[in-house]
C-alpha positions as CSV (number, residue, x, y, z in Angstrom):
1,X,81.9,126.1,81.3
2,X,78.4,126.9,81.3
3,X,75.7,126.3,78.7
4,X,75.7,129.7,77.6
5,X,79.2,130.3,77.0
6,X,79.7,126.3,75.5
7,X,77.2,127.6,72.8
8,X,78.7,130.9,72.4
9,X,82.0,129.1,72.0
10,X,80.4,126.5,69.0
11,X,78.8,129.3,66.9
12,X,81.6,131.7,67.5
13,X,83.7,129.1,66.1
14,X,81.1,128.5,63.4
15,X,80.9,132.2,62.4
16,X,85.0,132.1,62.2
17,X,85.3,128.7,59.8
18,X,82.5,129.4,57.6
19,X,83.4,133.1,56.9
20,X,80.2,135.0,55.9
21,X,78.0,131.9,55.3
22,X,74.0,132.2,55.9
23,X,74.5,132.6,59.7
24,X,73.4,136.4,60.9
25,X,74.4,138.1,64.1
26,X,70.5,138.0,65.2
27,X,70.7,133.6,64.9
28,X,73.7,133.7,67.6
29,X,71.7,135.9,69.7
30,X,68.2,133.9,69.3
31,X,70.1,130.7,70.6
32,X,72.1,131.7,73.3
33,X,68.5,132.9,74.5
34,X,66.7,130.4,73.9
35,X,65.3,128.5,77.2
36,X,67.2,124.9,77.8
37,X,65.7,121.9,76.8
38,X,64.8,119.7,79.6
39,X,67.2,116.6,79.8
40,X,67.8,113.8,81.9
41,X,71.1,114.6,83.7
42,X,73.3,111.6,84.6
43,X,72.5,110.5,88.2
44,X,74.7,112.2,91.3
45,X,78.1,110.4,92.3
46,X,76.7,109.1,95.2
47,X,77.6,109.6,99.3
48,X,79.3,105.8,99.3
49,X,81.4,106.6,96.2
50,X,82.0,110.1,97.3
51,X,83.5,109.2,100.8
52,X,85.5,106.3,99.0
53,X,87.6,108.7,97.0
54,X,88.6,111.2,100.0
55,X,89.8,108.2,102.0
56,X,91.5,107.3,99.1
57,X,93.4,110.1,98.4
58,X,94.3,110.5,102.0
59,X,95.8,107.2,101.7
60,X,97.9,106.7,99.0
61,X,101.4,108.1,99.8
62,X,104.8,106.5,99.3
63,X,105.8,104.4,101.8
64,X,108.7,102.2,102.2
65,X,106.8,99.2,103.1
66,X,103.9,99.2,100.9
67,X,102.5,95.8,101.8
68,X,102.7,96.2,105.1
69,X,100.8,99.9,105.0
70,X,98.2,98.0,102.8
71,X,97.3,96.1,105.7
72,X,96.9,99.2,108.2
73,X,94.9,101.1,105.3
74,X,92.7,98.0,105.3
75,X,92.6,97.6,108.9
76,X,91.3,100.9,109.0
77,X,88.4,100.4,106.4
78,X,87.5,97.3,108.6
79,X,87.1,99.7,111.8
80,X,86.7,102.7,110.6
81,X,85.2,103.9,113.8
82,X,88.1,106.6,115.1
83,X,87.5,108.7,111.9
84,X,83.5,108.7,112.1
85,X,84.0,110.1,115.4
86,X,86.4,112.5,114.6
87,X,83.7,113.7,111.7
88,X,81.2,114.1,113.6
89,X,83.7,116.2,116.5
90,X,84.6,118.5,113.2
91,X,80.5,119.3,112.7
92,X,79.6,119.8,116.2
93,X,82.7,122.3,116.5
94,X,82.3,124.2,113.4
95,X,83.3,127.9,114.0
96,X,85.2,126.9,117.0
97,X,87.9,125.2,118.3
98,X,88.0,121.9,117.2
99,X,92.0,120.8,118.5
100,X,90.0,118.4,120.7
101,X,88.7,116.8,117.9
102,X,92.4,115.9,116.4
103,X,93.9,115.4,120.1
104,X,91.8,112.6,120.1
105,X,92.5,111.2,117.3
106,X,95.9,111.3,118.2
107,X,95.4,109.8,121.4
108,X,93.8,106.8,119.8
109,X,96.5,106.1,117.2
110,X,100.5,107.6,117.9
111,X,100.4,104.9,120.6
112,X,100.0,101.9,118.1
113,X,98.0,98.9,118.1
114,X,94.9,100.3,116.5
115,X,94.8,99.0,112.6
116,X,97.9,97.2,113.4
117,X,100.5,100.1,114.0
118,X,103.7,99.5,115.7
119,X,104.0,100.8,119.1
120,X,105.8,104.2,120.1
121,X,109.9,102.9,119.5
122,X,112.3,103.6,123.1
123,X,115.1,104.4,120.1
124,X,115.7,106.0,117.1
125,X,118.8,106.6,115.0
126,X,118.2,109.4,112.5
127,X,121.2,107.3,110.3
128,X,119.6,104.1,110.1
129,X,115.9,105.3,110.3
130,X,113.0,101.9,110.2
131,X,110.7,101.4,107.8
132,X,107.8,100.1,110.2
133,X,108.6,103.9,111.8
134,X,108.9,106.5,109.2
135,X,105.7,104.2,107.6
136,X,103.7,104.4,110.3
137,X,104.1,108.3,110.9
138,X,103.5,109.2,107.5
139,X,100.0,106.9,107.7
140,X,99.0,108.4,110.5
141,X,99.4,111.8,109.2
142,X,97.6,111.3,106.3
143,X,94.5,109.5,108.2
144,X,94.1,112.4,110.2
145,X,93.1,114.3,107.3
146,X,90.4,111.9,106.2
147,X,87.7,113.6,108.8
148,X,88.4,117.2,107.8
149,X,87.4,116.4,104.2
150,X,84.4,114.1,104.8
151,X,83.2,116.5,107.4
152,X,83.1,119.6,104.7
153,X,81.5,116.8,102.1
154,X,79.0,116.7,104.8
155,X,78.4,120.9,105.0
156,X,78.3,120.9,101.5
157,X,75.6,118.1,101.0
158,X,73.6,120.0,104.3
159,X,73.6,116.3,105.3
160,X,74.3,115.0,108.5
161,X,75.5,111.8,106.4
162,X,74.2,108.5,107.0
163,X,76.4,106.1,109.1
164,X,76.1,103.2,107.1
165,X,77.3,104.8,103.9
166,X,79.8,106.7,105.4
167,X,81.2,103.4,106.6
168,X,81.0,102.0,103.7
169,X,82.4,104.6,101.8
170,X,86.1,104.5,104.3
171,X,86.1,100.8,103.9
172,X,86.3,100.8,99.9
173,X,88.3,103.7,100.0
174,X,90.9,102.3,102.0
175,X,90.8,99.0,100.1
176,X,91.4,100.5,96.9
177,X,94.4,102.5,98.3
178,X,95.4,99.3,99.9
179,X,95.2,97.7,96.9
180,X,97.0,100.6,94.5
181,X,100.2,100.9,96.8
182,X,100.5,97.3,96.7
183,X,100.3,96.9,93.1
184,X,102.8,100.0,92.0
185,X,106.2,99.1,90.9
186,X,107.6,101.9,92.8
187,X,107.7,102.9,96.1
188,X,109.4,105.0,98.7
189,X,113.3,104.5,99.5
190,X,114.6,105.4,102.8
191,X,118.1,107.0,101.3
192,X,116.7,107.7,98.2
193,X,113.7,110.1,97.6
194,X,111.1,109.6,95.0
195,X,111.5,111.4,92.3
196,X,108.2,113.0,89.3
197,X,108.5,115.2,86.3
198,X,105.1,116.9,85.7
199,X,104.1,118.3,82.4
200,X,101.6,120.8,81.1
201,X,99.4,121.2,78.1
202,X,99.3,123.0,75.0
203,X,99.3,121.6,71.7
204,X,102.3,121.9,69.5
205,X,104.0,124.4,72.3
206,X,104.4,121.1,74.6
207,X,107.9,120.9,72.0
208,X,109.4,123.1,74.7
209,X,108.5,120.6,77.3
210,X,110.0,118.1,74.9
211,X,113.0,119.9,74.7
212,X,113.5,119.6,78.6
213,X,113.1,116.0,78.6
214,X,114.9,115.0,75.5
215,X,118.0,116.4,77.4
216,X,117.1,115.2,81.2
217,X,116.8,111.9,79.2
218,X,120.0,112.1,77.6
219,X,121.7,113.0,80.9
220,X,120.6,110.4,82.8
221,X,121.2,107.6,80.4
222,X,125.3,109.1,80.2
223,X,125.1,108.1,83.7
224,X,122.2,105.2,84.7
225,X,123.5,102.1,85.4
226,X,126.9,102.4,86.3
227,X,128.6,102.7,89.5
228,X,129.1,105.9,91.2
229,X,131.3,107.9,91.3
230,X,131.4,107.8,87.6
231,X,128.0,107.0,87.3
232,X,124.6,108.0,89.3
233,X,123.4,104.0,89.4
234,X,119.6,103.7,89.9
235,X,118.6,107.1,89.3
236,X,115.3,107.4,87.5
237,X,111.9,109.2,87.4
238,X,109.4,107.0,89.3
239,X,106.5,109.0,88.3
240,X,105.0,111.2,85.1
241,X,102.3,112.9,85.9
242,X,100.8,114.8,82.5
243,X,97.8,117.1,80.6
244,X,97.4,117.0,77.2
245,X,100.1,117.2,75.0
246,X,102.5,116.3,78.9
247,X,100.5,112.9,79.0
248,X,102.1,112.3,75.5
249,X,105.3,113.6,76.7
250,X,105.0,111.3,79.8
251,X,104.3,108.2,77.9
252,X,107.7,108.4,76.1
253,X,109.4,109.5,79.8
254,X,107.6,106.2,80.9
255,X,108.9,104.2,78.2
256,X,112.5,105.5,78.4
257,X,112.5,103.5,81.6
258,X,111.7,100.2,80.2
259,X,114.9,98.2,79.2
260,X,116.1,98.1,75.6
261,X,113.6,101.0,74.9
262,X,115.8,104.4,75.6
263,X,116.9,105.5,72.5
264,X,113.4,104.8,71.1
265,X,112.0,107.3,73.7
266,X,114.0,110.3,72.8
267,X,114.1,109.4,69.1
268,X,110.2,110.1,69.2
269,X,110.3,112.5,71.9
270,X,112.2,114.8,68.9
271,X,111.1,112.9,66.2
272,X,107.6,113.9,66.6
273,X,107.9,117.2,68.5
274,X,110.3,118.6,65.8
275,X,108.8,116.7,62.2
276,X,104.9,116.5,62.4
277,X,102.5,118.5,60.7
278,X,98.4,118.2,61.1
279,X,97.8,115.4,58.6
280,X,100.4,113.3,60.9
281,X,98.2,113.8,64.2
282,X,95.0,114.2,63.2
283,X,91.8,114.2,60.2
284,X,89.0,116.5,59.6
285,X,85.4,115.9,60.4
286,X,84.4,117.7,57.1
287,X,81.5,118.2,56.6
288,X,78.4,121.2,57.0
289,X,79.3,124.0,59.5
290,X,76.4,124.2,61.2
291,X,76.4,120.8,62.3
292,X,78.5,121.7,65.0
293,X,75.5,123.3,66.9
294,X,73.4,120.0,65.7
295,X,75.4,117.1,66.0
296,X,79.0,117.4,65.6
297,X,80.9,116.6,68.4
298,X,84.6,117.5,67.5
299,X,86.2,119.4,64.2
300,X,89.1,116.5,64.4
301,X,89.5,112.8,65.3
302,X,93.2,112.5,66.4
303,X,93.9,109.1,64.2
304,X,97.3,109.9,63.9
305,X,98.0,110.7,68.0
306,X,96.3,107.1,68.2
307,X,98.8,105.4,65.6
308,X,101.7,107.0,66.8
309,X,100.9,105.8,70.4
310,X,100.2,102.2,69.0
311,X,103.6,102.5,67.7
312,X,105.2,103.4,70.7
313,X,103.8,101.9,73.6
314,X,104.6,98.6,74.6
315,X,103.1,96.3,77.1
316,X,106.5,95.8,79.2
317,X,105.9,99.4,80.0
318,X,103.0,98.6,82.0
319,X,105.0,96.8,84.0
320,X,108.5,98.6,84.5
321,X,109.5,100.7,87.6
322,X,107.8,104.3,86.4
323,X,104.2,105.5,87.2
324,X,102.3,107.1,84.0
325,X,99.1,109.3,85.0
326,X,96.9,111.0,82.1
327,X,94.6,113.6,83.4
328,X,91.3,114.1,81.6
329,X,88.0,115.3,82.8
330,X,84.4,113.9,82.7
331,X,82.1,116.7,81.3
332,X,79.1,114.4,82.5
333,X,80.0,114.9,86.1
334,X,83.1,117.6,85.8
335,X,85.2,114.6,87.8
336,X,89.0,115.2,87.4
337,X,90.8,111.6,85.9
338,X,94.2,110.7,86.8
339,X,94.5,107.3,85.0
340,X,97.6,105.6,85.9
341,X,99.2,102.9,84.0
342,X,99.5,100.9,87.9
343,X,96.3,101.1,89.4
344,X,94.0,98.3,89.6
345,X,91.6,100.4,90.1
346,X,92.1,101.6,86.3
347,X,92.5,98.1,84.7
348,X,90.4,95.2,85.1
349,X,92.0,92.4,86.5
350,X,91.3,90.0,84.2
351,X,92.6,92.5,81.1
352,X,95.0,90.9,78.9
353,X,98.2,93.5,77.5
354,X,97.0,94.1,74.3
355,X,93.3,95.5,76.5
356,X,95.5,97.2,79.1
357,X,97.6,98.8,75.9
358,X,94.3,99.7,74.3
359,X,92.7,101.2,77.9
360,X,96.3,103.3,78.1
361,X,96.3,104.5,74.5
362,X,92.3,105.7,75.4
363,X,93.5,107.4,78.4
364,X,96.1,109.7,76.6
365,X,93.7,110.3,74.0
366,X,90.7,111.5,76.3
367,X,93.6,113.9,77.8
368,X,94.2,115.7,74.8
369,X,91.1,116.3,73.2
370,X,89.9,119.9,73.6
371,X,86.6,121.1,73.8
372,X,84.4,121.6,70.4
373,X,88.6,121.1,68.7
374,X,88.1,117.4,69.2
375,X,85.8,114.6,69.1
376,X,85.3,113.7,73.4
377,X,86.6,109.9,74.2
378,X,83.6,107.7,75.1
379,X,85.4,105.9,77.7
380,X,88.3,105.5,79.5
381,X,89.5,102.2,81.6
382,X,88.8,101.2,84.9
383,X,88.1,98.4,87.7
384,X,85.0,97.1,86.0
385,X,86.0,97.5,82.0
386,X,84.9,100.9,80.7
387,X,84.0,103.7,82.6
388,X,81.2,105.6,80.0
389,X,81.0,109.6,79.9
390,X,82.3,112.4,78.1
391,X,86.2,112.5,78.0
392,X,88.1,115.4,77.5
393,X,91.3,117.5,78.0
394,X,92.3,117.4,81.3
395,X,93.8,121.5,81.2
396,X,90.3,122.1,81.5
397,X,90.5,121.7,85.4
398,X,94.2,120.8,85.7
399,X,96.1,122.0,83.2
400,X,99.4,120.9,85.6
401,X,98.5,118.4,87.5
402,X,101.2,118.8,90.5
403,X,98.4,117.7,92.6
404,X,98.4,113.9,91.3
405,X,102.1,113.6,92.1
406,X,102.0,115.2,95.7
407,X,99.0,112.9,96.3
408,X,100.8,109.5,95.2
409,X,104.1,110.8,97.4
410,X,106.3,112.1,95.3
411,X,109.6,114.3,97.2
412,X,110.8,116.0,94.5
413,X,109.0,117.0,91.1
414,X,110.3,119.1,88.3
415,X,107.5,120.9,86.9
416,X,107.2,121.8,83.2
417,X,104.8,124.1,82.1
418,X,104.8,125.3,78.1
419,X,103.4,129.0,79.2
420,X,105.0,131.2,81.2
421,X,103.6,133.0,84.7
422,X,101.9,135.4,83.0
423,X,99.9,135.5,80.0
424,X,101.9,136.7,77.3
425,X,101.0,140.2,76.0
426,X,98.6,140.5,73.2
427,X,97.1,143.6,70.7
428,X,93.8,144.5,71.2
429,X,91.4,141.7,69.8
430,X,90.2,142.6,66.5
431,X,87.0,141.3,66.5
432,X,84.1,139.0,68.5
433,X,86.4,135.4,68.0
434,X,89.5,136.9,68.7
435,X,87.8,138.5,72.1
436,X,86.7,134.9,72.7
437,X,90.1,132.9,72.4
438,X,92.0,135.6,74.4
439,X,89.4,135.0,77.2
440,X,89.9,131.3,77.0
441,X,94.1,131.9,77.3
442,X,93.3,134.2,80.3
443,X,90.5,131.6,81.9
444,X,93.3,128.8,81.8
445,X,96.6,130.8,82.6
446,X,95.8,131.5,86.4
447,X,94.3,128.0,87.1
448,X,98.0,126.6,85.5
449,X,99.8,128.4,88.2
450,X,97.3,127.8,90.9
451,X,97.1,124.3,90.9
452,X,100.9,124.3,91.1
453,X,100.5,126.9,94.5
454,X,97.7,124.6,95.4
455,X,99.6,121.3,95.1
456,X,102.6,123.1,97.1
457,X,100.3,123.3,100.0
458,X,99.1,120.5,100.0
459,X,102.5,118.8,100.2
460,X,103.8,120.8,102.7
461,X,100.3,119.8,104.5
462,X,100.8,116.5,104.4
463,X,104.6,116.7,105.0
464,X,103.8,118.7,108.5
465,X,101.2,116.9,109.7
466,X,103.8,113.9,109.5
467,X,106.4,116.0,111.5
468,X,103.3,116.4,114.0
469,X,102.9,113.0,114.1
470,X,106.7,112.2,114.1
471,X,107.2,114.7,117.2
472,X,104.5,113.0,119.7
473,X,105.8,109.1,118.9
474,X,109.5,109.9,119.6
475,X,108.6,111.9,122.7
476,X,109.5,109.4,125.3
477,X,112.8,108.1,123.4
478,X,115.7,107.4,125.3
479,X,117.6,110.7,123.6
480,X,115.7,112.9,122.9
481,X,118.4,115.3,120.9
482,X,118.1,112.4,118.3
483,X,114.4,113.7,117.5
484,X,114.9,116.9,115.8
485,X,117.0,114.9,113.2
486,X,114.6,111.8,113.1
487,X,111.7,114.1,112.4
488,X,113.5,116.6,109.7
489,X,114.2,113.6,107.9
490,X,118.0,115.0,107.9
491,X,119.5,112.1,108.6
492,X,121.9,110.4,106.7
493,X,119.4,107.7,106.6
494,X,117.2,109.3,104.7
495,X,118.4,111.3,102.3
496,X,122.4,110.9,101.6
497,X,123.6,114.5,101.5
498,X,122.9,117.9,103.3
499,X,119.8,119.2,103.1
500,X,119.5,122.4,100.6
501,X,117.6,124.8,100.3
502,X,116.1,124.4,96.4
503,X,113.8,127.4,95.9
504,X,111.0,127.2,93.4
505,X,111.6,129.4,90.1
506,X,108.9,132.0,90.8
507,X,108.9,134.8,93.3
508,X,105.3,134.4,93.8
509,X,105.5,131.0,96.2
510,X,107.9,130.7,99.1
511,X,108.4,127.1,98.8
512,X,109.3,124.9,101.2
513,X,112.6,125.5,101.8
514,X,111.3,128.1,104.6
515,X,109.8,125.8,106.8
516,X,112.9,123.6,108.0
517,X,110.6,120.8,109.6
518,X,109.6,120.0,105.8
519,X,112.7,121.5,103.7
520,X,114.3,118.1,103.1
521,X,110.5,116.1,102.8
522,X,109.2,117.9,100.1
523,X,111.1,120.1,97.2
524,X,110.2,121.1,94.0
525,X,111.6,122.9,91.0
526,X,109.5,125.0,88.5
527,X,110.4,125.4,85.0
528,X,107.8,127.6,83.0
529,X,108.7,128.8,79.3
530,X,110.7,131.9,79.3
531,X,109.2,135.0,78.1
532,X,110.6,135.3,74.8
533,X,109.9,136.8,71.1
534,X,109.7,133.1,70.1
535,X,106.0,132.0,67.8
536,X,104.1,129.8,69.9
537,X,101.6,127.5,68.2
538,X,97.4,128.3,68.1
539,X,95.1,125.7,68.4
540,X,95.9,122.2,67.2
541,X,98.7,123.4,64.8
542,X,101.9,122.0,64.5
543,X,104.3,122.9,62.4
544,X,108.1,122.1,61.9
545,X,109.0,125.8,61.7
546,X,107.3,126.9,65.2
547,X,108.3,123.8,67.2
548,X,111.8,123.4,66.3
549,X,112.7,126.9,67.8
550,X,110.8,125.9,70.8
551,X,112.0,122.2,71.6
552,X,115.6,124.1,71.1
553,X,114.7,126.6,73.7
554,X,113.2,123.4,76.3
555,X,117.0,121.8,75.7
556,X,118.8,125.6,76.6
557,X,116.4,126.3,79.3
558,X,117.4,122.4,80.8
559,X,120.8,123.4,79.9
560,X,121.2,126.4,81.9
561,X,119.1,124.4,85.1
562,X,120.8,121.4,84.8
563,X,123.2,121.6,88.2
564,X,119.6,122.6,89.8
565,X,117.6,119.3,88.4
566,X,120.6,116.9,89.5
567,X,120.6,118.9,92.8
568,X,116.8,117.9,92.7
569,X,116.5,114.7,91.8
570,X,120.3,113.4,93.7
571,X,122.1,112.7,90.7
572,X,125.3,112.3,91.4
573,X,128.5,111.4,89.6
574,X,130.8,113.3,87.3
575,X,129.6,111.7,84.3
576,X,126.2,113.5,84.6
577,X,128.2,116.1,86.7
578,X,130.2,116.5,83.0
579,X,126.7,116.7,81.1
580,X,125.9,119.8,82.8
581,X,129.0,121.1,82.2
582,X,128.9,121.5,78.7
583,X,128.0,124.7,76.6
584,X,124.8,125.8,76.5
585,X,125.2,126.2,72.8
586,X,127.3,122.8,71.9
587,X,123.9,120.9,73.6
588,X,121.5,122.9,71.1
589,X,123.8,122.4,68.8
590,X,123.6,118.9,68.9
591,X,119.9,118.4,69.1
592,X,119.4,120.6,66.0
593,X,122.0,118.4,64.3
594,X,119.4,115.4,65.2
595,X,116.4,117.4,63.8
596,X,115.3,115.5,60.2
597,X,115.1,118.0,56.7
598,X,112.9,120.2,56.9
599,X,111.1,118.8,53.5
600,X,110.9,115.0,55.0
601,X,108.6,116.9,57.8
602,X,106.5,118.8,54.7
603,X,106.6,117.7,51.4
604,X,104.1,115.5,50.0
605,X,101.5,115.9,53.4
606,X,98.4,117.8,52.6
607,X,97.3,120.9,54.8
608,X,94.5,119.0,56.1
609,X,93.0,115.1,56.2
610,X,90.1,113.9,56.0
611,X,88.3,111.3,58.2
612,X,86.2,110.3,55.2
């Protein structure tokens, strides 16, 4: 958003609250105008760091063996030397035809022994596939990538790059990968695939999204734990990947998978997506309207967000088997934030839990916050303490971050989005303000189903290039026929049923499932709120009456999909096969009958709180 329209935003949303005070059409017009002051702007992300986080997020996959990948990824910062050349093939054969360029790469590394790779195997058995193998093709896939994006870093800085940084940039890139696989309590499972939930923003309408994971909750703890066929024995969400009002959601997903703590997770899961009001979440900066084109930062400091978060997350869950990412973005720079609740790259190493707790709670927080709505966080964890900028909701550049769950290897994601695929019909604005906050609902709509599109491609990217790769080490094995298997990851040893075809909810994305070399890598399911008559929330207001329709929808819409997320995620068993049996309207039932009075929600809690 640029200057003009971040001022237009303030004062329109000055001339709304203050409702005929002193300010006159002519003053709006006189500042938007009006030439910029001169400021220092913070200083450019710079070539080393740059580089760092493309290697980076070339690297980081799931892999079976993360310790042992940790050593190739920082063998490969150590001799970095392959990818530079490959860079510099990608420049000199711009506009032409670079295969070369990536047949060399591949002649350097399918063979093995560069960065410590196995050699090509003489056998494979798609039944009892190695780790060291399907590892090592998967790594390889992904570092072929690295040269492509450094080398259109490179066009876009009209630099020819210098060596020394670029170096030094794939060696720390690499060794914070290393370092993140190794540290993350989950991991790729040959037999098994790896499992995300990723959750959208929107305010009070993330009680839809609530709904959906109240019930996927409640399923899976009929079932988790006990022995199949009854039961569906370690099945689990490894990773929650969430926006805004999603990174809340997440953060009780997260905490549902620490021991002792499940009922607690969907308790406030409905508790507080069914029962809060404004004065429960957040206070009021009250004070002078116009201050908001002075020195106001935010109409509301979300106090109540923070004490609710203090109440719920523990430092066990820091620790347990699930991955929680909060996306928020950097105004300073416009850098996208994925902080995750396992990366040592987020935490310093010396933090103690209650610090780590604190740096988590932040995190959440800074992805919530919307622009001029909310006061920015100042800071957000990492590495070195606290990173310093201007923290705010991360739907401003990923309002569903798919892409943070495809680039830490998830297989299969359910994707929850609280709007639908297209922007639900409105009258004709009545006025300047109204004009404005439809614009901002139509700027963020097609980004929302973009990045999903987006994150689909880049999976089945990744997920092909590893086929490629898969393909040229198996082609001197002793039979051959075993290869097609080996490389579709069909085998029994991989995944423990058929493959099927699971087709994303939208006709406007082909999925996967078309491209058989990928079908059983990579599969997703989309779940966007159905177009209904149903009141959807405004803003930052909550209210018993519109969310309680809403998280009752999220639990039928589950309801009605629940075959298709067990097909997803390989829950098996008829205990959860029972679950999804069950009415559609006994399950709503059952949640509303959970849902507190409507007066213990209400009565006694002003309209608005101040932070005074």
């Amino acid at each position: 958003m640029n200057r003009s329209s971040t001022y237009l935003l303030c004062l329109a949303a000055m001339a709304a609250l203050s409702s005929g005070c002193f300010l006159r059409t002519g003053y709006i017009l006189d500042e938007l105008n009006a030439p910029s002051e001169p400021k220092t702007p913070p200083l450019p992300v710079s070539l080393r760091e740059r580089v760092g986080r493309l290697t980076r997020s070339h690297l980081v996959d799931a892999y079976a063996d993360p310790a042992e990948a940790a050593k190739w990824m920082s063998a490969l910062g150590g001799a970095s030397e392959v990818i530079a050349e490959q860079v510099e093939c990608l420049r000199a054969n711009a506009g032409g035809s670079n295969s070369a360029c990536y047949d060399t790469f591949l002649k350097k590394t399918v063979a093995g022994g560069v960065w410590g790779l196995p050699a090509m195997p003489g056998t494979v058995d798609p039944t009892r596939p190695t780790a060291a193998e399907v590892d090592a093709q998967r790594f390889i896939g992904n570092a072929m990538g690295i040269a492509a994006s450094l080398a259109a870093l490179g066009d876009s800085l009209q630099d020819p790059m210098n060596p020394f940084l670029l170096k030094q940039g794939l060696r720390e890139g690499a060794e914070s990968a290393a370092q993140y696989v190794s540290a993350r309590r989950w991991s790729r499972k040959l037999g098994r695939p790896s499992n995300a939930v990723v959750l959208s923003g929107g305010g009070a309408n993330g009680a839809f999204s609530a709904g959906i994971m109240w019930r996927l909750l409640g399923v899976m703890e009929q079932c988790r734990g006990k022995p199949e066929p009854e039961g569906c024995g370690d099945a689990r969400i490894d990773l929650a990947a969430g926006t805004s009002t999603g990174a809340l959601i997440g953060t009780m997903v997260d905490l549902f998978h620490t021991p002792g703590q499940e009922q607690k997770a969907r308790d406030m899961l409905l508790g507080n997506y069914t029962c809060s009001v404004e004065s429960d979440l957040y206070c009021v900066n009250s004070t002078w309207i116009w201050k908001i084109a002075s020195d106001l930062k935010g109409l509301v400091r979300f106090d109540g967000v923070q004490d609710k978060l203090r109440a719920a997350v523990i430092p066990a869950q820091l620790t347990n088997g699930t991955e929680l990412v909060a996306v928020s973005v950097d105004f300073n720079t416009g850098d996208v934030f994925g902080i995750s609740d396992q990366d040592p790259a987020d935490f310093p190493p010396t933090a103690t839990d209650a610090q780590r707790v604190d740096g988590l709670i932040n995190a959440v927080v800074a992805s919530i916050v919307e622009p001029v709505l909310a006061e920015p966080v100042p800071w957000i964890p990492s590495r070195s303490g606290r990173y310093q900028g201007t923290f705010l909701d991360g739907g401003v550049r990923s309002g569903l971050p798919l892409l943070q769950a495809v680039q830490r290897g998830a297989e299969r994601v359910l994707v929850v989005s609280t709007g639908g695929l297209e922007p639900t019909p409105e009258p004709p604005p009545e006025n300047a303000v109204s004009t404005l906050l439809r614009t901002i609902d139509l700027f963020v709509a097609q980004p929302r189903v973009g990045e999903v599109q987006q994150a689909e491609l880049a999976a089945v990217g990744r997920r092909f290039a590893e086929y490629n790769v898969c393909t040229l080490r198996l082609a001197n094995v002793e039979d051959p026929t075993a290869v097609p298997t080996y490389c579709r990851r069909t085998g029994t040893g991989f995944v423990p049923t058929e493959p099927r075809s699971l087709q994303a909810a939208t006709s406007m994305w082909m999925g996967p499932a078309r491209f058989e070399q990928v079908a059983s890598s990579w599969r997703s399911s989309w779940m966007f709120r159905p177009e209904s008559s149903l009141a959807t929330a405004s803003g930052y207001a909550f209210s018993p009456r519109v969310m309680r329709p809403l998280f009752k929808d999220g639990v039928k819409t589950f309801q009605q999909r629940c075959a298709e997320v067990l097909r997803l995620f390989e829950i098996r068993g008829t205990l959860a096969e029972a679950e999804c049996a069950r009415p559609v309207d006994e399950v709503v039932a059952e949640a509303e009958s959970r849902f507190a009075p409507a007066g213990q929600c209400t009565d006694g809690k002003p309209d608005q709180r101040s932070c005074d």
